[in-house]
C-alpha positions as CSV (number, residue, x, y, z in Angstrom):
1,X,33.8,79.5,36.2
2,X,33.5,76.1,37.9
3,X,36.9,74.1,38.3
4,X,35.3,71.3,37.2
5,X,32.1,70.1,34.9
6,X,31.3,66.6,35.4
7,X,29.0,65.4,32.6
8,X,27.4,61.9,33.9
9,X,24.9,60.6,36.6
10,X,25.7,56.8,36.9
11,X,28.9,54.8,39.1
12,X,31.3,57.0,37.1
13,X,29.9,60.2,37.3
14,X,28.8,60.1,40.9
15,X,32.0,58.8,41.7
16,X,33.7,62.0,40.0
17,X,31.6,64.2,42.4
18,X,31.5,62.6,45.6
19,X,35.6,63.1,44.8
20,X,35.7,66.3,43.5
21,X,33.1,67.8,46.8
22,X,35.5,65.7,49.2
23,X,38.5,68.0,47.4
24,X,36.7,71.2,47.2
25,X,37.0,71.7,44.3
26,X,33.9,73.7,43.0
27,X,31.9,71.5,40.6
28,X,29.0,71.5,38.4
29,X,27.1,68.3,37.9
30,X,25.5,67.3,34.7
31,X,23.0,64.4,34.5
32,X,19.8,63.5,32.7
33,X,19.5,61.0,35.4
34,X,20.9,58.9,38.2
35,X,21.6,55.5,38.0
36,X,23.2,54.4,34.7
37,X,22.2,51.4,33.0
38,X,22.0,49.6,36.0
39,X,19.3,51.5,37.1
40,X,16.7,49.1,35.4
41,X,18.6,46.1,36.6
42,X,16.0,43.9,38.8
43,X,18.9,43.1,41.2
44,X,22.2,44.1,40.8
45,X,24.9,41.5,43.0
46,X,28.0,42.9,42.1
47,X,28.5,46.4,43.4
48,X,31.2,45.6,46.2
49,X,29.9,46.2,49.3
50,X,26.3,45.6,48.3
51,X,25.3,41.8,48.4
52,X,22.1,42.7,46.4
53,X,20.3,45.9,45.4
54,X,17.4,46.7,43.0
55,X,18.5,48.6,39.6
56,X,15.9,52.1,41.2
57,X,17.4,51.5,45.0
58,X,21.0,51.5,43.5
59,X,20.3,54.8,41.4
60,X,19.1,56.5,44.9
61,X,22.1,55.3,46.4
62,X,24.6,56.8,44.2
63,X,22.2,60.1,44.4
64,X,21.9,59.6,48.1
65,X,25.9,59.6,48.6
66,X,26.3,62.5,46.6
67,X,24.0,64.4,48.0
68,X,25.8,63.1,51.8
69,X,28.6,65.6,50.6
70,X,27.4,68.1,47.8
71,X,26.8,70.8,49.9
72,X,27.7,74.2,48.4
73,X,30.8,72.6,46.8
74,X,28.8,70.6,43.7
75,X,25.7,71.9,42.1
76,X,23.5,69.4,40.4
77,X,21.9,70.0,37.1
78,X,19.4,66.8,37.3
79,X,17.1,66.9,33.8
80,X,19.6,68.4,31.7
81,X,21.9,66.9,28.6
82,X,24.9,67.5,27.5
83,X,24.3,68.4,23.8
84,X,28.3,70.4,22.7
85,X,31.5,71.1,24.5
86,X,33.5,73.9,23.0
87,X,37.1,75.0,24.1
88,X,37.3,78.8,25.8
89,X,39.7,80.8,27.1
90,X,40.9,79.0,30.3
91,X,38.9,76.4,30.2
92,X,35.5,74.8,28.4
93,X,32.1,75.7,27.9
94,X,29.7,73.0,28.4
95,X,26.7,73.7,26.7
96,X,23.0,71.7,27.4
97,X,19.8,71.4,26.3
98,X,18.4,73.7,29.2
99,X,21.9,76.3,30.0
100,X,25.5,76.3,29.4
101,X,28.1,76.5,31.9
102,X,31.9,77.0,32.1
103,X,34.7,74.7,34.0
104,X,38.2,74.9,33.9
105,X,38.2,71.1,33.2
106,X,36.0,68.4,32.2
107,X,35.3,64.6,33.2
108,X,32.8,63.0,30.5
109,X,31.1,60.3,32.0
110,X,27.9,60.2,30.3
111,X,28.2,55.9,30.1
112,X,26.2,54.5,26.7
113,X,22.5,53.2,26.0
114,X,22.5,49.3,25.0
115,X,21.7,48.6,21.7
116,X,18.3,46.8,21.3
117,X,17.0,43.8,20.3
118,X,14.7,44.8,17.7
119,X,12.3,41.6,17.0
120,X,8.8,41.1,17.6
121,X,8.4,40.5,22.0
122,X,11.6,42.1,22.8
123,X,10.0,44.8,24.2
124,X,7.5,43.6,26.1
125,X,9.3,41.1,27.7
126,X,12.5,43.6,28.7
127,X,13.0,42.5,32.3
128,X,10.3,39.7,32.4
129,X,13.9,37.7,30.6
130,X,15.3,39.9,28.5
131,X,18.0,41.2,30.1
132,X,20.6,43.5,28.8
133,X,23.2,43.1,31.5
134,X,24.5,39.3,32.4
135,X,26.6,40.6,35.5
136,X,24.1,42.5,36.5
137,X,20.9,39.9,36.6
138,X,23.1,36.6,35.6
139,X,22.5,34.8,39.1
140,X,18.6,35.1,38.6
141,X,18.9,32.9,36.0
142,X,20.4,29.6,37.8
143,X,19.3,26.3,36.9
144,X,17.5,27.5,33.9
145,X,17.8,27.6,30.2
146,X,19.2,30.9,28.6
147,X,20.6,32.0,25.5
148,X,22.7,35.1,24.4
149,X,22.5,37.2,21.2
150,X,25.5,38.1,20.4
151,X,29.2,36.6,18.9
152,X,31.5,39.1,20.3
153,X,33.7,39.3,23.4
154,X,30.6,40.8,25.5
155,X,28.7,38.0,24.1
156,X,31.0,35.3,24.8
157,X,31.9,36.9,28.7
158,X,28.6,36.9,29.3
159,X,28.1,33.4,28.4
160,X,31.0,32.5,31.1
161,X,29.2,34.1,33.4
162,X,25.9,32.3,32.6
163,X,28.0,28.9,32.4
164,X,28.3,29.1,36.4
165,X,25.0,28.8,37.2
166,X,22.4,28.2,33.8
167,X,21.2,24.7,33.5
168,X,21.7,25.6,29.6
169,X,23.3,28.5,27.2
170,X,22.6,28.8,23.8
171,X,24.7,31.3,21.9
172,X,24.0,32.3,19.1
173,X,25.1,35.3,16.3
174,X,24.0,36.0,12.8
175,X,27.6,35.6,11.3
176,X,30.8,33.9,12.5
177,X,31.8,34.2,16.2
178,X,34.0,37.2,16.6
179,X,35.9,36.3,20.3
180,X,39.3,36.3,21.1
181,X,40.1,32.7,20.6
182,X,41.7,31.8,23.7
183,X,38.0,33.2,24.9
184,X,36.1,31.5,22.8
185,X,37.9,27.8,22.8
186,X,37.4,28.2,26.6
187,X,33.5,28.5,26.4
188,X,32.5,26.6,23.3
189,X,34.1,23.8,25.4
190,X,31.8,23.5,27.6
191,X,29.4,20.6,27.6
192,X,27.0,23.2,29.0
193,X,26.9,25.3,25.6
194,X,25.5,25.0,22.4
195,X,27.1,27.1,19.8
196,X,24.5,28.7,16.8
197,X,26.8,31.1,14.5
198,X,25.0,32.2,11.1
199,X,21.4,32.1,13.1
200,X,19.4,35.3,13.4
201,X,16.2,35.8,16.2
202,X,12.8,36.2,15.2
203,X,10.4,36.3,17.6
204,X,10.9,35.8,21.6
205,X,7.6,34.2,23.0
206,X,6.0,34.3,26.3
207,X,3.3,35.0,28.7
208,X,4.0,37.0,31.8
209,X,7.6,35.9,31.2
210,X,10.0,34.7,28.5
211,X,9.1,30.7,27.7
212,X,11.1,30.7,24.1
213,X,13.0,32.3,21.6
214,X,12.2,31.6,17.7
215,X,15.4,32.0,15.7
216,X,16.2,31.6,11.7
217,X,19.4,29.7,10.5
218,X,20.6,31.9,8.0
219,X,22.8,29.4,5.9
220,X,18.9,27.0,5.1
221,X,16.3,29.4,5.8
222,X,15.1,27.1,8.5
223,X,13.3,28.7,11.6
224,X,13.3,26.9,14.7
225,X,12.3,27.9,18.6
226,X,14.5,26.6,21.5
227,X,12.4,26.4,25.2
228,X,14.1,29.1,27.6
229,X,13.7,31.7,30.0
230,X,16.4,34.2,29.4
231,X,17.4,36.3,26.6
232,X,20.4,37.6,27.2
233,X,21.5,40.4,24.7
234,X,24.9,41.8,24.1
235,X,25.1,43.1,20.6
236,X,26.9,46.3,21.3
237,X,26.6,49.5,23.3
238,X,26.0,53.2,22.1
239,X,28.1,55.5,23.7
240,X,26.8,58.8,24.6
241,X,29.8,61.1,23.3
242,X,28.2,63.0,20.3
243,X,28.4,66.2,21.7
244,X,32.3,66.0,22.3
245,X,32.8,64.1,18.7
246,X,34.2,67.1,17.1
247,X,36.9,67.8,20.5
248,X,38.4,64.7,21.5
249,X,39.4,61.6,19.4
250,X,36.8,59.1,19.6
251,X,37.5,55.4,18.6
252,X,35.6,53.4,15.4
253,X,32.8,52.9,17.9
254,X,32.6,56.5,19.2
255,X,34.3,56.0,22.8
256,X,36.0,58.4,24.1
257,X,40.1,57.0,23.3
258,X,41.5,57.8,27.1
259,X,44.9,57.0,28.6
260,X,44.6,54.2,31.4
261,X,46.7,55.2,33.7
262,X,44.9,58.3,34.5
263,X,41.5,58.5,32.1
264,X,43.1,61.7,30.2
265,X,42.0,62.4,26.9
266,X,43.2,63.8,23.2
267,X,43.2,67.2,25.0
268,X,44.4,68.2,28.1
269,X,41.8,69.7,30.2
270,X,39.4,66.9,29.5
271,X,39.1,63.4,30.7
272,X,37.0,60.9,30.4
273,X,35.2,57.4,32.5
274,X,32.9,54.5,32.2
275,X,31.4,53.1,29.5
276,X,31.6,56.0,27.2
277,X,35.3,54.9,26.6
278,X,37.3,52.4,24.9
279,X,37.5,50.8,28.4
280,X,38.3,47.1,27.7
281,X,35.8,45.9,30.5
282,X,32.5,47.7,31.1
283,X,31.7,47.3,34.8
284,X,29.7,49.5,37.6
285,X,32.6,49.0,39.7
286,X,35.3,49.8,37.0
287,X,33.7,52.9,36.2
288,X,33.5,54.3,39.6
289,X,37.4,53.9,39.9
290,X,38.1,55.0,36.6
291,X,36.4,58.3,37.5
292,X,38.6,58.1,41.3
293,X,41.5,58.3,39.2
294,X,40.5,61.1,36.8
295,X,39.6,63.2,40.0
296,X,42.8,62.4,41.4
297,X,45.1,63.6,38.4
298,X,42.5,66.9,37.6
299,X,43.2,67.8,41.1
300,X,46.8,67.9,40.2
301,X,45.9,69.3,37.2
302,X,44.3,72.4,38.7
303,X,46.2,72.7,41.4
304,X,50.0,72.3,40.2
305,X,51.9,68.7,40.0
């Protein structure tokens, strides 16, 4: 029996290992793949210590330092999916679409898959200007015309960040805006913005790269096209916790509910990190401490507080 089954490959889970190997505390490794979302990221400018790295060199990087201190300590299962956790005497049984191994405790940090823009060119034009992730490729976007699809807080946080340096940013969501209203006052303010609630995408046009977006207004029936050269979409994340779902309490969106002072969850034995919890702020760099402090209080956990 492991001490510890990590269930993740991106900041979080890489994080958790790099921790756990520096503890000693004998680890098994879980990931389909290394990376996270940011692994298809063109150029990523906000992991702290890294002015600018490439969504593929970033994934090798986080591989690369837990390689640096694997060892005999943390064995990687690279390929393999988590697909059911179930509780065992003195600890849990992670089962996966390849084996099943047991651990006396559990960090999930298996992150979530955007949701998709589903409209005629979104797919062909993913990261030629449609982009997924505003921190992430914002800053390649300066001085240009952009919109974002999507009404909520991530829509509206990503359209502050896009306010720094876009010429333009259109935002636009098929109902009402949804923000907190001190957020939203703040960016509907500025001159730099133009608001489009109750409007719907159609079609995003292009040649080798995004040159429009065609969009209906949903109150008229109307369908117009507005000249720019990033799509920037935020219309919700699905978090990869289905296999835990019947375990651990899981919010209205299915992330994992975890205390913030130290990323425990429902049941003891099990924590969780990254963006497959109700974290308020989904970040690279959040998730890597969020999985720091996890390690920190399961090594308490296993070895006595």
């Amino acid at each position: 029996m492991y001490d510890l089954a990590i269930i993740g490959g991106g900041p979080a889970g890489v994080a958790g290992g790099v921790y756990a190997a520096r503890k000693q505390l004998k680890t098994v490794l879980i990931a389909e793949e290394f990376g996270g979302q940011s692994s298809v990221s063109l150029d990523v400018q906000n992991w702290i210590g890294t002015v600018s790295v490439s969504g593929s060199e970033f994934a090798k990087m986080l591989r690369g330092h837990l390689d640096a201190y694997a060892n005999d300590v943390v064995d990687l299962k690279e390929g393999e999916r988590a697909i059911a956790i179930e509780e065992i005497k003195g600890g849990f049984r992670v089962k996966t679409n390849a084996s099943e191994y047991e651990a006396k405790t559990v960090l999930i940090a298996s992150g979530a898959s955007r949701r998709k823009l589903d409209i005629p060119g979104a797919k062909e034009f993913e990261q030629k200007g449609v982009v997924y992730c505003a921190s992430c490729d914002g800053p390649l976007f300066s001085g240009m015309d952009t919109v974002v699809v999507g009404g909520g807080n991530a829509g509206f946080e990503s359209a502050a960040q896009l306010l720094a340096y876009a010429k333009s940013v259109t935002l636009m969501t098929r109902g009402e805006f949804k923000a907190d209203p001190v957020t939203m006052k703040k960016v509907l303010g500025n001159p730099k913005l133009t608001a489009l609630p109750n409007t719907e995408p159609v079609e995003i046009k292009g040649d080798k790269f995004v040159s429009a977006l065609v969009y209906k207004d949903r109150k008229t029936g109307e369908t117009k096209e507005v000249s720019v050269q990033g799509v920037f979409v935020e219309i919700g994340i699905i978090p990869n916790t289905d296999y835990a779902k019947e375990l651990i309490q899981l919010d209205e969106f299915g992330r994992v509910v975890t205390d913030p002072k130290n990323q425990t969850t429902s049941l003891p034995g099990i924590w969780a990190a990254g963006d497959c919890t109700n974290e308020l702020y989904h970040q690279n760099n959040i998730a890597a401490g969020d999985a720091v402090k996890a390690l920190e209080d399961i090594y308490l956990y296993l070895h006595g507080k």
